[in-house]
N, C-alpha and C positions, 0 to 999 in steps of 0.2 A: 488417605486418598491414593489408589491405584494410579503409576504413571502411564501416560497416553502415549500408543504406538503410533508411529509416525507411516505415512506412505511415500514409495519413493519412486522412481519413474525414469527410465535410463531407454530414451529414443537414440539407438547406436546407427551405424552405417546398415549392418544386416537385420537387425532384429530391435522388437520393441520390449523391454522386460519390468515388470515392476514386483515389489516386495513388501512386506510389512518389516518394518525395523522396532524394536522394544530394547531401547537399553543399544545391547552391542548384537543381538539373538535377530537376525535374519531370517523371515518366515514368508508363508504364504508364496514363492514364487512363481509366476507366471507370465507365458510369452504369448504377443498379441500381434497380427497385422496388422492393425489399422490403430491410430491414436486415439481415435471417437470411443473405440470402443472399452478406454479403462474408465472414462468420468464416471459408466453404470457400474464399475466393478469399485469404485472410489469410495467410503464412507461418509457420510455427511459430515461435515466439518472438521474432518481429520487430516492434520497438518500433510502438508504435502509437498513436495520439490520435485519438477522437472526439471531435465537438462537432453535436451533433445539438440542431434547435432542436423535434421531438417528442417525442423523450423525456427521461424523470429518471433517474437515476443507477442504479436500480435495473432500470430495464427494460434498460438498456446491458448490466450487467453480468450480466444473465440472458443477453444473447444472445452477448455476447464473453468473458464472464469477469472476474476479477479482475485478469488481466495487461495491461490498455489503461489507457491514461491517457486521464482523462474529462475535456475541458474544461467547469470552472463554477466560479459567483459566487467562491468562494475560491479558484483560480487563481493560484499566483504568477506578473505578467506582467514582458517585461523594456521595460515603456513603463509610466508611471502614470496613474491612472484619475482625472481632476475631473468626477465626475457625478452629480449629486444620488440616482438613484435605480441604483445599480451593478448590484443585480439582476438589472435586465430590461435592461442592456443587451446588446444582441443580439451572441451568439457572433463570427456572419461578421463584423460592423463591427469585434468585439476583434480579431480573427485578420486583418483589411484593415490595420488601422492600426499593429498590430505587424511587418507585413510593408511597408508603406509606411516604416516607421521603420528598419526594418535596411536597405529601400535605398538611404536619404537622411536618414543619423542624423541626430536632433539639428537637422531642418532646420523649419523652418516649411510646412506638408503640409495640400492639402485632398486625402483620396479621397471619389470616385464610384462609387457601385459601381448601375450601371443592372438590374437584375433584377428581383424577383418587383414589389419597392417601388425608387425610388434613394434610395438615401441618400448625405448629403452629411455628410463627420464629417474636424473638425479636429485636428490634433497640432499643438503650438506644442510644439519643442526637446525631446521625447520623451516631452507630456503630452497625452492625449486628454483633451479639453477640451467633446466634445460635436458638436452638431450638428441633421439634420433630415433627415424620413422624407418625400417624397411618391409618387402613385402610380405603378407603370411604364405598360410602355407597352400591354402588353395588358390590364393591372388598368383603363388608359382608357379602353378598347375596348369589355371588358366591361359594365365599370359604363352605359357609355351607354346599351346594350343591355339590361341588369337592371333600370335604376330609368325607361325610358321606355317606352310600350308602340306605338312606329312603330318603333324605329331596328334594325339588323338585330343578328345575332350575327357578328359575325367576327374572332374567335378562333381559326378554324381556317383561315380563308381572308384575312388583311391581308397575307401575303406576295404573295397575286396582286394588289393593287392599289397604282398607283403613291401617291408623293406627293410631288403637285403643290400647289402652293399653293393654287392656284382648283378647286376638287375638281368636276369635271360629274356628278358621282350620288352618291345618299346613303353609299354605301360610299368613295368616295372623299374626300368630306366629313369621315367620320368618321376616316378615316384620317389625314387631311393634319391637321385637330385635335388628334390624339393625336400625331404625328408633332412636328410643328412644335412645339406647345405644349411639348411634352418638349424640344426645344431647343434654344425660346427660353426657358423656365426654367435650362434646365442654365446657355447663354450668361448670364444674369443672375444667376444665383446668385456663377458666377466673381468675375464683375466686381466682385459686392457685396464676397468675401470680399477681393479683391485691393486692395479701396480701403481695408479694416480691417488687413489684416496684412502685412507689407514681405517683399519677395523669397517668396512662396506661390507653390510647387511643386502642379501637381495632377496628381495620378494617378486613373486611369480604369480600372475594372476591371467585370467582368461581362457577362454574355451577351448586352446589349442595346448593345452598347458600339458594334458597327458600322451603328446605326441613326444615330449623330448623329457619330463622332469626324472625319470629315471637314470637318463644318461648324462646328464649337468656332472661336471668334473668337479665344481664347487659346493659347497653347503646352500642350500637356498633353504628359505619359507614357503610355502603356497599358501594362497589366499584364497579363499574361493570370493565371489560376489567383493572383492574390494573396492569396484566401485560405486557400489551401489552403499556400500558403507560411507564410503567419504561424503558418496551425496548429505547421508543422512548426518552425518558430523558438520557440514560445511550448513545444512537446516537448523540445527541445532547450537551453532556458533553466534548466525543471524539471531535465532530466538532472543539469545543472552544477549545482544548489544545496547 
């Protein structure tokens, strides 16, 4: 009996993404505007897990039915949660750190995950412990541009601009700020947590990951899709209970 690939379904701040999962092998992905429109891309009765960070339970199951499994607040996960406020912690960081834990059980683990915001969130030996939210790299961009009334918008145009250190125009200015700042943060955060917790493994995951993973002063991992992997471990934990 061939095992059954799973689908998986990660409704983030910017984008909508879903996957096929087989095992640990990551396929099929694809990005969608609208949530209506994966139900027709979905297979019929093929295990499934949402964790969408705009909608609640009910609007899910208006649009996919009863048959998906919905990630939220009461989740059973297969890592444990030390966080003062469980609620609000955010899906993608449960579904990074439970898939950061099945790669490197039980090990002591910072993830990155560089996107809309980065966050930096710990696992010490299989318990999420917490962590911190700053902004990305085009949230830096923008904001320059939102709260000043000289600096430009480029948001749609910082991939045409290098980043150099000593920026010769205001767009490269802004750039080399957002660039660099993002990391020499990330490089200091490392170090902070490396000096608090013995043999920390870091893993690096998300869509902004090849703006800095060459320049990291540390050893890291990259992950690609790690959360969309945890979704499918945290599927697959439910299964088994």
């Amino acid at each position: 009996m061939s095992a059954k690939s799973n689908f998986v379904i990660d409704i983030g701040n910017s984008r909508i993404k879903s996957a096929t999962i087989l095992r640990d092998t990551v396929s099929d992905i694809k990005y969608w505007d609208k949530a209506e429109e994966l139900q027709k891309h979905r297979a019929k009765n093929q295990p499934t897990i949402i964790s969408s960070v705009k909608h609640d339970r009910s609007q899910l199951t208006a649009i996919f039915g009863n048959e998906v499994f919905i990630l939220g607040p009461e989740t059973m996960l297969p890592i444990g949660i030390n966080y003062d406020t469980p609620q609000t912690l955010g899906k993608d960081r449960i579904a990074s750190a439970v898939a950061a834990n099945y790669l490197f059980p039980m090990e002591n683990l910072l993830i990155i995950d560089a996107g809309t915001c980065i966050t930096y969130d710990l696992v010490i030996a299989g318990l999420f412990e917490g962590g911190l939210i700053s902004p990305g790299y085009l949230m830096r961009l923008r904001a320059m541009h939102m709260m000043t009334a000289g600096l430009p918008d480029l948001s749609t145009l910082w991939t045409e601009h290098d980043s150099n250190l000593v920026g010769k125009s205001t767009g490269q200015c802004m750039v080399s700020g957002a660039k660099n700042g993002m990391l020499d943060e990330i490089n200091g955060m490392i170090s902070r947590f490396k000096e608090k917790y013995v043999d920390l493994k870091v893993i690096v995951t998300g869509g902004d990951t090849s703006l800095f993973e060459s320049s990291l002063k540390e050893h890291i991992f990259v992950r690609s899709n790690l959360v969309l992997l945890g979704l499918n471990q945290i599927l697959l934990y439910n299964e088994n209970i």
